[in-house]
C-alpha positions as CSV (number, residue, x, y, z in Angstrom):
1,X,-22.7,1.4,-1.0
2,X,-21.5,4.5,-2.8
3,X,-21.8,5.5,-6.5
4,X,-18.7,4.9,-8.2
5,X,-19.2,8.1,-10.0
6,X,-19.3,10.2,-7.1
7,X,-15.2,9.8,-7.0
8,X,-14.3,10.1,-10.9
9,X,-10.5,10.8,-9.9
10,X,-10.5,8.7,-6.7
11,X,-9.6,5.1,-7.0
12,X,-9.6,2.4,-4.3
13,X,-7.2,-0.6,-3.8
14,X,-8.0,-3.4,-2.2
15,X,-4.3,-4.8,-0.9
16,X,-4.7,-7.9,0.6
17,X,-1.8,-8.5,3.0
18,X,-0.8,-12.1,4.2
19,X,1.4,-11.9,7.2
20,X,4.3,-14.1,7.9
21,X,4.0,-16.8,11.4
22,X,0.5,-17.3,11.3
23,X,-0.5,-13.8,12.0
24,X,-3.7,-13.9,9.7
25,X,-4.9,-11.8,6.7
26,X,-5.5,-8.2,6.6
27,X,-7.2,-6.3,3.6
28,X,-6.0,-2.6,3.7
29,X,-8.1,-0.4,1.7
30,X,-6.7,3.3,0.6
31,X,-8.4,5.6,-1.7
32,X,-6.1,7.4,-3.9
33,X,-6.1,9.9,-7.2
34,X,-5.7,8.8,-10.4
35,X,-2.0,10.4,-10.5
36,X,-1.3,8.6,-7.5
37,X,-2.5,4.7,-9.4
38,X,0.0,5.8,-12.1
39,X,2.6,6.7,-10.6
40,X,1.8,3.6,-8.1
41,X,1.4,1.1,-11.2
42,X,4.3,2.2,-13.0
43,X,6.5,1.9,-10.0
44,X,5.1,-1.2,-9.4
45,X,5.7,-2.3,-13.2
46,X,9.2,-0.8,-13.0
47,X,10.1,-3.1,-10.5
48,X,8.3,-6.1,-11.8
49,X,6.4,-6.9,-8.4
50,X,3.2,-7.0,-7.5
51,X,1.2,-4.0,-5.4
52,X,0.6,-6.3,-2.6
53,X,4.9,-6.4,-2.4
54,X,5.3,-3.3,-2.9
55,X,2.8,-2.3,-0.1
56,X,4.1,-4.9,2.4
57,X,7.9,-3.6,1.9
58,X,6.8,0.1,2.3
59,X,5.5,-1.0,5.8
60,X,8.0,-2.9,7.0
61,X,10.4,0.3,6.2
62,X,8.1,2.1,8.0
63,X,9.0,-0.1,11.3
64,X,12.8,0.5,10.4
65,X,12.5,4.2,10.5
66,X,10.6,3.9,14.1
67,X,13.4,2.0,15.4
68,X,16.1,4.4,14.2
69,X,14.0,7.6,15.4
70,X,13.3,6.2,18.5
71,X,17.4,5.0,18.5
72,X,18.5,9.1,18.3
73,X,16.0,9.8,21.1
């Protein structure tokens, strides 16, 4: 396992993602700068929901924009 201090600016989140219908649970794990967690926590704080939320809306946008790109095609 790595040293913590070997990545003083990089942080990683564990998200744990529960999908609707059964599909199981998923842990998605991303590494990102400290800018990034602030700018991630206060978003998160702004909007008074939780990371894992804010994660699992970002990625089912991410499935709308598909759709509509692939619509234009």
């Amino acid at each position: 396992m790595a040293n913590k201090d070997c990545y003083p600016m990089v942080y990683n989140y564990i998200v744990t993602l529960f999908w609707l219908l059964g599909m199981g649970k998923y842990n998605l794990n991303v590494r990102i700068s400290s800018e990034e967690r602030k700018i991630f926590d206060d978003y998160c704080d702004a909007v008074e929901r939780t990371q894992s939320d804010v994660i699992r809306e970002f990625i089912r946008s991410l499935q709308k924009k598909t759709k509509k790109s692939q619509d234009v095609t």
